[in-house]
Steps between C-alpha positions, in 0.01 A plus 500: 500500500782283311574849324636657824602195613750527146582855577607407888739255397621745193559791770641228753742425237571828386616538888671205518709648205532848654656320834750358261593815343483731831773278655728549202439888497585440905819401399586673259430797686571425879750204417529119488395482913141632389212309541140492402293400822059464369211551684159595532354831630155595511374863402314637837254686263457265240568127690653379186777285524790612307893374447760620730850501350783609755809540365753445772835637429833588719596935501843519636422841598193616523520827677835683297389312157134634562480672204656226276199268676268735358626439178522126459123484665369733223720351243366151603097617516551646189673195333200274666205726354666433152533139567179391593137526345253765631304200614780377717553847648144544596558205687838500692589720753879530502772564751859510550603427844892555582594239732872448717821392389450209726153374346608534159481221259226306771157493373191318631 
């Protein structure tokens, strides 16, 4: 028991460190507004309890810079996968929500 107990608070750490790192990658990809919100979901099939990580960013124009939204989301995934530990991914569910002009900067 103080074996999983050891492994818990490596993984919690491990997320802890991949919050820190997916609001850089936020900025550096969405820009300096871009915010990392955290959470916890729970998987309907499974009921495990895993990290939530919104990254809340501002998209002057979403629907004639579509395509370029595309881009910075898969650029931005792909960057995160690299970053973090196959441990951490198994355990984070990940999304990028674009947010106003008017709510940018403002996190909870």
């Amino acid at each position: 028991m103080a074996v999983q107990t050891i492994e818990e608070r490596t993984l919690a750490a491990q997320i802890d460190d991949a919050a820190t790192v997916t609001e850089a990658l936020a900025r550096e990809f969405f820009g300096n507004a871009a915010y990392l919100r955290r959470g916890i979901e729970v998987d309907r099939e499974t009921g495990k309890e895993e990290a939530l990580f919104e990254v809340h960013y501002c998209f002057d124009d979403p629907e004639n810079g579509f395509d370029r939204l595309v881009e910075l989301h898969q650029a931005f995934t792909d960057a995160f996968v690299r970053a973090v530990s196959p441990e951490v991914l198994s355990n984070v569910v990940l999304t990028a929500v674009p947010i106003d002009d008017d709510q940018a900067g403002v996190s909870a």
